[in-house]
RODO-2510 file (C-alpha; in nm, 4 decimals, decimal comma):
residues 278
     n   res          X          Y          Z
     1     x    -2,5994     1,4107    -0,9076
     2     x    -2,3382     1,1875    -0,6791
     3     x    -2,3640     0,9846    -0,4207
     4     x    -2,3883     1,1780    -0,0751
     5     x    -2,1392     1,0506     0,2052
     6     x    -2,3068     1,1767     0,5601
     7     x    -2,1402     0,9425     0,7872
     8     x    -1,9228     1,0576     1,0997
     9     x    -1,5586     0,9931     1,0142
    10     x    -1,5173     0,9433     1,4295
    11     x    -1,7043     0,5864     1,5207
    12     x    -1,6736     0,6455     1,8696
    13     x    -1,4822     0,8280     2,1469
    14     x    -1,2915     0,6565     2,4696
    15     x    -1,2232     0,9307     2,7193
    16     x    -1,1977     1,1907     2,4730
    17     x    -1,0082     1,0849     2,2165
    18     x    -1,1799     1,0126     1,8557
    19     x    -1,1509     0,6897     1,6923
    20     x    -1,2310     0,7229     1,3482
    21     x    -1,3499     0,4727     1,1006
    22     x    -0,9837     0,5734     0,8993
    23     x    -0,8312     0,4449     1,2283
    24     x    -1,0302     0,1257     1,2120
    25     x    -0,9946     0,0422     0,8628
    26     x    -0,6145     0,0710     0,9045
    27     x    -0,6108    -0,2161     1,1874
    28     x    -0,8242    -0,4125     1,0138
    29     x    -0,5982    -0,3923     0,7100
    30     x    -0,3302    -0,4399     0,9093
    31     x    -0,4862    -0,7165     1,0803
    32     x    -0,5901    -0,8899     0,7737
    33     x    -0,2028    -0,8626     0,6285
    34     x    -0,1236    -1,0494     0,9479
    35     x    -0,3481    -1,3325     0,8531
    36     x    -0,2718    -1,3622     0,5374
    37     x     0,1071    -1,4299     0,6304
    38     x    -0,0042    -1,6743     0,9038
    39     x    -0,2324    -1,9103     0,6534
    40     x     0,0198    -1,9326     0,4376
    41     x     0,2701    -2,0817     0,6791
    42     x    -0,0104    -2,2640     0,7798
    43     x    -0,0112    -2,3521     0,4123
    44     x     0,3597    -2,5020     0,3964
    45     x     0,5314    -2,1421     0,3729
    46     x     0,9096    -2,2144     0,5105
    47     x     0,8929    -1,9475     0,7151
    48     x     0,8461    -1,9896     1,1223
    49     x     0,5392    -1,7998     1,2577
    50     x     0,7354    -1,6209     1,5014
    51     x     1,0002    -1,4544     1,2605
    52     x     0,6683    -1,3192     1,0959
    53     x     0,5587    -1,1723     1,3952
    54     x     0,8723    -1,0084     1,4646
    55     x     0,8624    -0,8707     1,1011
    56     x     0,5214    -0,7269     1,2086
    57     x     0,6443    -0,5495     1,5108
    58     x     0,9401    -0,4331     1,3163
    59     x     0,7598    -0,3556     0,9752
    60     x     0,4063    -0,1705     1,1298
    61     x     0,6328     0,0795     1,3795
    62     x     0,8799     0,1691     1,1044
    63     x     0,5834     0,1750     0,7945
    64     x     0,4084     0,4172     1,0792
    65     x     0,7355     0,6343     1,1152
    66     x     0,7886     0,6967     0,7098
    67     x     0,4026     0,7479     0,6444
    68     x     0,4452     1,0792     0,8411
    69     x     0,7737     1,1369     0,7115
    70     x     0,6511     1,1523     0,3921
    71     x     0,3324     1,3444     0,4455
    72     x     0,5615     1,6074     0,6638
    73     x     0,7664     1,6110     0,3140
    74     x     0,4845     1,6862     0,0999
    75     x     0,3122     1,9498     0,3368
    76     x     0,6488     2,1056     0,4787
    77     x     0,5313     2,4318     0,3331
    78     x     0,2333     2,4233     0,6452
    79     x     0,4689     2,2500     0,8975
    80     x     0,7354     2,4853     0,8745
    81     x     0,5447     2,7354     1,0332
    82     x     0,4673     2,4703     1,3317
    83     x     0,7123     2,2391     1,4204
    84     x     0,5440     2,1005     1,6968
    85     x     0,2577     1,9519     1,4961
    86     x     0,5487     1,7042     1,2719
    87     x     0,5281     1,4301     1,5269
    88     x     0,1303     1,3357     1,4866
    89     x    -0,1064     1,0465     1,3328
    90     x    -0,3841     1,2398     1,0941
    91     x    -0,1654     1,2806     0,8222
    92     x     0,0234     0,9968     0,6458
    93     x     0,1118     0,8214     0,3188
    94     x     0,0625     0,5177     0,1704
    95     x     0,3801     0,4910     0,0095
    96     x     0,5876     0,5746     0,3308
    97     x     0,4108     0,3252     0,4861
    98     x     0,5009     0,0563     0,2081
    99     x     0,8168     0,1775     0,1173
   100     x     0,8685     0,2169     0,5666
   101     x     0,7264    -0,1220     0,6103
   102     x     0,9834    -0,2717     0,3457
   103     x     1,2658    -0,1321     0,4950
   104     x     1,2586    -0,1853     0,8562
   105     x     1,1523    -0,5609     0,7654
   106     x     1,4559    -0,5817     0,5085
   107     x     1,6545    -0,4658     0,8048
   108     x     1,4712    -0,7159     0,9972
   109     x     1,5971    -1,0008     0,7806
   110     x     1,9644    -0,9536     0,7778
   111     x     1,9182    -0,9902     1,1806
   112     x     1,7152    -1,3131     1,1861
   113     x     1,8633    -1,4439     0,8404
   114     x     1,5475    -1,4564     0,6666
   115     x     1,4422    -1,4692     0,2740
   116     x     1,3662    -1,1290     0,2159
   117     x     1,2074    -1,1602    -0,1125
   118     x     1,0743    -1,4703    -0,0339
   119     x     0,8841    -1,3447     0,2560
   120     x     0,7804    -1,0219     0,0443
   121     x     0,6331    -1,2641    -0,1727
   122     x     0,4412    -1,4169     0,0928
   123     x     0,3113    -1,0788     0,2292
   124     x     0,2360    -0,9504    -0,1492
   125     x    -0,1170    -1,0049    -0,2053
   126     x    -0,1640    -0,9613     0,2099
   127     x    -0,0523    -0,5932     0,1689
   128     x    -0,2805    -0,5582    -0,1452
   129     x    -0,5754    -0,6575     0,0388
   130     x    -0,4680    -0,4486     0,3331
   131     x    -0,4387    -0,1663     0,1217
   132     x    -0,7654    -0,2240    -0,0390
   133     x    -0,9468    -0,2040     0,2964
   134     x    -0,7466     0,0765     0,4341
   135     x    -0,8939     0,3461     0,1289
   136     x    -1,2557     0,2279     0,2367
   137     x    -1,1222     0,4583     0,5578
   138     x    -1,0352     0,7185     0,3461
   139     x    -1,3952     0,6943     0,1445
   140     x    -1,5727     0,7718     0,4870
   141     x    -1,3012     0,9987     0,6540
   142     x    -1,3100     1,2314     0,3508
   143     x    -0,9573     1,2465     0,2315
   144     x    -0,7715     1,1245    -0,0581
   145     x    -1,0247     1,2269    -0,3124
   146     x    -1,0326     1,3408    -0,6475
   147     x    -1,0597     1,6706    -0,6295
   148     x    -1,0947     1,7473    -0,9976
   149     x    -1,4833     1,7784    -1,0112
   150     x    -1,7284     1,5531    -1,1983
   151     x    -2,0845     1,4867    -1,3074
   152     x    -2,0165     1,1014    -1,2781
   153     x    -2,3416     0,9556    -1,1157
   154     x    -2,0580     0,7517    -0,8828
   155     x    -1,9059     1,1024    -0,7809
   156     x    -1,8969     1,1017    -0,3949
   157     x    -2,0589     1,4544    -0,2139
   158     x    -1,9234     1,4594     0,1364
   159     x    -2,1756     1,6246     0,3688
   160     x    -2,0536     1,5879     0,7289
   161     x    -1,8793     1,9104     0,8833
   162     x    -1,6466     1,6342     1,0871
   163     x    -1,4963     1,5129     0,7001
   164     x    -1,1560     1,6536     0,6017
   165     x    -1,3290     1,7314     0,2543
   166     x    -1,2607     2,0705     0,3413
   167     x    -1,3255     2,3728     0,0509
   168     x    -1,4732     2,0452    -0,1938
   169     x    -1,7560     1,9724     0,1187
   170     x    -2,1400     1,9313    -0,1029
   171     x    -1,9344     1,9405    -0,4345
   172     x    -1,9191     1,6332    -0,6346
   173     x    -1,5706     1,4598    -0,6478
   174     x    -1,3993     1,1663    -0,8125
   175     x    -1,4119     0,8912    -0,5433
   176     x    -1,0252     0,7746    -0,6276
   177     x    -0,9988     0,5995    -0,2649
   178     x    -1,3145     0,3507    -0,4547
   179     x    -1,1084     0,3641    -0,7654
   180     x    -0,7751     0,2523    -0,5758
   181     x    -0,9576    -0,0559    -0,3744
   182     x    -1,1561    -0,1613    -0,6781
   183     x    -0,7687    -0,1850    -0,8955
   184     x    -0,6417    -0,3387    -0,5863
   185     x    -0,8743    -0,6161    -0,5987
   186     x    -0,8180    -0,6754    -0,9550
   187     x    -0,4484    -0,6463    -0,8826
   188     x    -0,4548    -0,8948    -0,6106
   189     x    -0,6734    -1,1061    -0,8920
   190     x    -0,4127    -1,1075    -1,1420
   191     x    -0,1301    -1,2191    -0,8859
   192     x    -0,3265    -1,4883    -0,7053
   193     x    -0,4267    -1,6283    -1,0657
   194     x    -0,0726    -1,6134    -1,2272
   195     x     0,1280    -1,7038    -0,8951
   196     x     0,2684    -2,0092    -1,0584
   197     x     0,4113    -1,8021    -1,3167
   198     x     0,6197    -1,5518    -1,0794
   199     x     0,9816    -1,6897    -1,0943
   200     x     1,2139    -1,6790    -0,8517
   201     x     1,1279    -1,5376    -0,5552
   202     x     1,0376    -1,1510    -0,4961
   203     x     0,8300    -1,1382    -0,8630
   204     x     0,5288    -1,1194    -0,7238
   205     x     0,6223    -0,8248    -0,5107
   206     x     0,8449    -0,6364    -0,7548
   207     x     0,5475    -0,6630    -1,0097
   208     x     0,2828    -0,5407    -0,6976
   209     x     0,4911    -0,2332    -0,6189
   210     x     0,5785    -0,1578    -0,9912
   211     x     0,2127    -0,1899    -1,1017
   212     x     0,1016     0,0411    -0,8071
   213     x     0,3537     0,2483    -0,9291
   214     x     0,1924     0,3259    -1,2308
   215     x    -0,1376     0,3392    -1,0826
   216     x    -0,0683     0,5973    -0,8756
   217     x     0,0765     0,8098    -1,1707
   218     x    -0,2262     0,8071    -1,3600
   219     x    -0,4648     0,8225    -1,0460
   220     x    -0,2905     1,1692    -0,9215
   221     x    -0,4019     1,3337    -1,2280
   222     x    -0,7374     1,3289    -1,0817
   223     x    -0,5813     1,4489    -0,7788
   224     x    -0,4721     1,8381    -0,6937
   225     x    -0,1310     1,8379    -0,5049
   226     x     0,1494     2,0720    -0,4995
   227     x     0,4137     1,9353    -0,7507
   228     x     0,6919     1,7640    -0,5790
   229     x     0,9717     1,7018    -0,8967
   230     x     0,9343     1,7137    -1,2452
   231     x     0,6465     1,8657    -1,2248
   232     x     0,4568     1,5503    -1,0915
   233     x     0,3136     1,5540    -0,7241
   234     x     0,5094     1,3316    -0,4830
   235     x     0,2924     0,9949    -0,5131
   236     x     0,2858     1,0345    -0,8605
   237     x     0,7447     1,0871    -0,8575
   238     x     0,7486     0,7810    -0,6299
   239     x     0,5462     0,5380    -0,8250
   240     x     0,7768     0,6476    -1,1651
   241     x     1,0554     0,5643    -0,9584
   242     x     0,9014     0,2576    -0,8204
   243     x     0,7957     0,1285    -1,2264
   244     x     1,1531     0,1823    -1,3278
   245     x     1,3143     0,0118    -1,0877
   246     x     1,0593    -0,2975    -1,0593
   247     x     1,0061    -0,3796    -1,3947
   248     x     1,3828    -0,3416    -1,5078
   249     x     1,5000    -0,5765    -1,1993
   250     x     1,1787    -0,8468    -1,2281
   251     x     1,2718    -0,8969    -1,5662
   252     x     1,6309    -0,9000    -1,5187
   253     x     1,6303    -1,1813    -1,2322
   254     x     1,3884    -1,3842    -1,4550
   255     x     1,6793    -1,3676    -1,7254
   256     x     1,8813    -1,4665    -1,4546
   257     x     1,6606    -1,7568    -1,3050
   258     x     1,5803    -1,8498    -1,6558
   259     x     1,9886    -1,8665    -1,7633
   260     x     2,0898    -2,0637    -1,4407
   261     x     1,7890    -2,3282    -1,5004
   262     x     1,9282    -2,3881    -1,8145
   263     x     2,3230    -2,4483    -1,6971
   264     x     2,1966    -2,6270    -1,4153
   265     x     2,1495    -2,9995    -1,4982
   266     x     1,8122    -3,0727    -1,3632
   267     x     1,5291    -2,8585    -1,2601
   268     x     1,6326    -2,6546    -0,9807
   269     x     1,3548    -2,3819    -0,9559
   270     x     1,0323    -2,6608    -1,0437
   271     x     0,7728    -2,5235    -1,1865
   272     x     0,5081    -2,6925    -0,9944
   273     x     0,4233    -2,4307    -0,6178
   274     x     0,7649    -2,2952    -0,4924
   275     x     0,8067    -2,3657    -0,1378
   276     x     0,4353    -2,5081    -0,0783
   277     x     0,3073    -2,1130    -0,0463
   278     x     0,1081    -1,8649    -0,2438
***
């Protein structure tokens, strides 16, 4: 019982080298993040198009960088022994890419004087939906699985020798990559829905990555992984870090925005659309 996943994980080849669906999924993601930020300047946002782009170029290179970093982290045990294989592509993480991402453009900002949280609200639900997209690439490239096993009629059975499904290849798994885009949605839902109610600036994103955060806990128990710290693998570590920093410092600069509406005379944070954006 399952549902059997046959496809090639390579779409095509140019002069040798493989370009896999994974590959494709992350530039559309990418792609669509990209469009998000532009209709919402096209929207009203009050930031210029081109101090976007130059966030892009800054945040994709450096969320590219920390991706491997991380994975190189997690597996060091099997790069130890090869050094030369570190610097690569087929193995990265979606937190170092977020957590990469954030940094180089929060670097990026204190260059071009830009409104870091402001902008990360902006780019919010754009990375959600990014991110959503981006595990339909790991659904066909055959990574990122559950690899507990299951009986579920929605378990996934990966049957092409070219998947990295490895020892779990025409065995039933938990399809956690569906599980992750599905949440993502919903996630994106909730903040699109209640964006009115994120006050000040940099809610919306502290409550993304603080949400994910404890996603990810609960979604690695369905996941085997060498334990990292505290006896929790390294997504799982991260996203408990993540939750108690985000939800501590939304709710404290909401007391704050909150305390300085009220000693301010007039309304100086309106609560009609902040900025005429998302």
């Amino acid at each position: 019982m399952g549902i059997t996943i046959g496809v090639d994980p390579v779409a095509f080849t140019i002069g040798g080298a493989a370009v896999r669906w994974y590959g494709i999924a992350m530039a559309l993601g990418v792609s669509v993040l990209i469009g998000w930020a532009a209709w919402q300047i096209r929207r009203g946002a009050k930031i210029s198009f081109d101090t976007m782009l130059g966030a892009a170029l800054v945040g994709i290179p450096s969320g590219i960088v920390f991706a491997r970093l991380l994975h190189v982290i997690d597996q060091w045990e099997l790069y130890r022994h090869s050094l030369s294989s570190v610097v690569g592509g087929e193995g990265l993480t979606v937190y170092g890419a977020i957590l990469g991402a954030a940094l180089g453009v929060w670097v990026y900002s204190r260059f071009v004087k830009m409104d870091y949280l402001y902008a990360a609200d902006i780019a919010a639900p754009g990375i959600i939906l990014a991110q959503a997209i981006g595990r339909v690439g790991c659904l066909v490239n055959g990574c990122c699985f559950g690899e507990l096993a299951t009986d579920l009629p929605w378990g996934v059975i990966y049957a092409h020798s070219g998947c990295y499904a490895g020892e779990f290849m025409h065995h039933p798994v938990h399809p956690t990559h569906a599980y992750e885009s599905i949440f993502l949605l919903a996630l994106f839902g909730i903040i699109i829905a209640f964006r009115h109610k994120f006050k000040p600036d940099g809610a919306k994103f502290l409550f993304y990555m603080g949400t994910y955060g404890l996603w990810r806990i609960g979604i690695g128990y369905l996941r085997i992984n060498d334990p990292f710290l505290l006896g929790l693998e390294q997504a799982q570590f991260i996203g408990l870090v993540s939750a108690l920093i985000c939800f501590p410092l939304m709710f404290y600069r909401y007391c704050m925005y909150r305390k300085e509406k009220t000693l301010k005379s007039g309304n100086a944070y309106p609560d009609e659309v902040q900025h005429g954006a998302v």
